[in-house]
N, C-alpha and C positions, 0 to 999 in steps of 0.2 A: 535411462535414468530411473533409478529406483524412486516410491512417492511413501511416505509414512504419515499418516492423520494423526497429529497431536493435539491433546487433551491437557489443563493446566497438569495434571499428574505425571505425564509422560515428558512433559518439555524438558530438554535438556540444558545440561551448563554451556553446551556450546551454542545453543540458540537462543538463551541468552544474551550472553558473551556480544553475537553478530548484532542481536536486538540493539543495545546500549552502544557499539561502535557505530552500526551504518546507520543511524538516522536522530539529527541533529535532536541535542536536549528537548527543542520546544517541538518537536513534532514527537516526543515519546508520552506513552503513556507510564506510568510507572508500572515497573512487573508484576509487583502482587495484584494494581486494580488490574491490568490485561491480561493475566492469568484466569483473573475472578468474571471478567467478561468472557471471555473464551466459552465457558460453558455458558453462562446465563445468556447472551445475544447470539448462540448456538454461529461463533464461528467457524467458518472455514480456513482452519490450521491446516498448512501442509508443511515436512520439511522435504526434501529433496537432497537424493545421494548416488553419487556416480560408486557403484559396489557397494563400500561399507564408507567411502568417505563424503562428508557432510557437507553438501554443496551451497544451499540458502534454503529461506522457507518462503512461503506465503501468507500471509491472512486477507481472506476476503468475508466481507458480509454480504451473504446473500438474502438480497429482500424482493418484491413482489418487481416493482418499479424497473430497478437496475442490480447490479451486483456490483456494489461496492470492493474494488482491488484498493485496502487499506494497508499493507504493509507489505515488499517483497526487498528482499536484502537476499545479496551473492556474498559472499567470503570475499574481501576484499584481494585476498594475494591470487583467489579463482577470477577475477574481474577479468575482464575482454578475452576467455575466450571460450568465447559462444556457449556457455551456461546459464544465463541471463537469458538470450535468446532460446534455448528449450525449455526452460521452465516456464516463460511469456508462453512458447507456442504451446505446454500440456496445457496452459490455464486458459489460453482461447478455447482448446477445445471441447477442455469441460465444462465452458459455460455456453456452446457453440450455439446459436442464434438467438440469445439472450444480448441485452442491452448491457454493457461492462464498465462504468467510473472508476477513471481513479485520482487522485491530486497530487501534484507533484510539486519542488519547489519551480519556481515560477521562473525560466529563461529571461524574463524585459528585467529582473529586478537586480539592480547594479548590489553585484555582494562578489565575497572571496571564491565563492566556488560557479564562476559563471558558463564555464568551458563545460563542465561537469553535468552543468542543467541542460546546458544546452546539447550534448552528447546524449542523455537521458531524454528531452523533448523529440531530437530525432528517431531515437530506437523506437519511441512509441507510434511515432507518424509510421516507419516503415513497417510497424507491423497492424496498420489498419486501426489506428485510435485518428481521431480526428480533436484538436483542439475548440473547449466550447465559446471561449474568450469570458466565460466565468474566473473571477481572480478572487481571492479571499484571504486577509492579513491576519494572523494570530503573531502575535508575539516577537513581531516586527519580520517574519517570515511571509511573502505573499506567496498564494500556494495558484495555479493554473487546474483546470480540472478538463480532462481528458474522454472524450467517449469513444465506443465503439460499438455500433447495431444501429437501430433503430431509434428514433424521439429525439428529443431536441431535451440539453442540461439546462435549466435555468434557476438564479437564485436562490426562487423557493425550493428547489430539490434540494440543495448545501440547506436550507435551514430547518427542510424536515426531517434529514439525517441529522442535522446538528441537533436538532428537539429529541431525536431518537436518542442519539448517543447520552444526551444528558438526564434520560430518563437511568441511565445506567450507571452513568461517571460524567462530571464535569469539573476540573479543579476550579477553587473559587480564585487563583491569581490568572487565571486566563484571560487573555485580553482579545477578544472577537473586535475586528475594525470593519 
């Protein structure tokens, strides 16, 4: 699997495109503010490509603490088979004995796509996340946050990333419960 570092300059229409289909309205940022964060919270964009064809990408933010996995999306018609899984396993690697978050929507929370979360909670258990029983609601979505390494996730971790992120973007109809 080929790996490409994108920059808002470089992002293309197809990661895009994947951005705005795989992840529900209330969990997107809008593209122009995550382009415009991209460089200033100096993220870690990646996309990923089997040859020349465009498999998904990643955003993490890496910070002192933990490394924030904030965005990964597969091509939906490439879904189940095992692209998802090597792109998890480049990205353990390259944060290899580093502490790794990420939030996900939330498997306990009765909605249309239950089977889906919970297929998504186990991929991450199998590959060495452990669930922190940190839950957190925006936008009637409760989101579950996931680690893997070292330390223990609590609360105030979710609120001193959430005080980061809004040092940079927060929309003002968000609703934190």
């Amino acid at each position: 699997m080929n790996v490409k570092q994108i920059t808002a300059a470089t992002a293309s229409e197809q990661i895009k495109q994947l951005y705005n289909t795989a992840f529900p309205e209330g969990e997107q940022i809008p593209w122009d503010d995550l382009m415009r964060l991209i460089d200033q919270m100096s993220l870690d964009f990646t996309a990923y490509y089997d040859g020349d064809e465009f498999i998904g990408f990643t955003i993490v933010y890496p910070r002192k603490s933990f490394n924030w996995y904030w965005y990964f999306a597969v091509r939906e018609e490439l879904r189940g088979q095992g692209y998802g899984q090597q792109i998890l396993t480049q990205l353990i690697e390259r944060y290899k004995g580093q502490t790794c978050v990420l939030d996900m929507e939330s498997p306990t929370q009765i909605c249309d796509n239950i089977e889906q979360r919970k297929r998504r909670h186990k991929f991450y258990l199998r590959n060495g996340f452990r669930d922190t029983h940190v839950y957190r609601t925006y936008s009637d979505i409760t989101m579950t946050v996931m680690m893997m390494g070292p330390g223990t996730f609590y609360m105030q971790d979710w609120d001193d990333i959430t005080q980061e992120l809004k040092q940079f973007w927060w929309p003002e109809d968000l609703k934190e419960e």
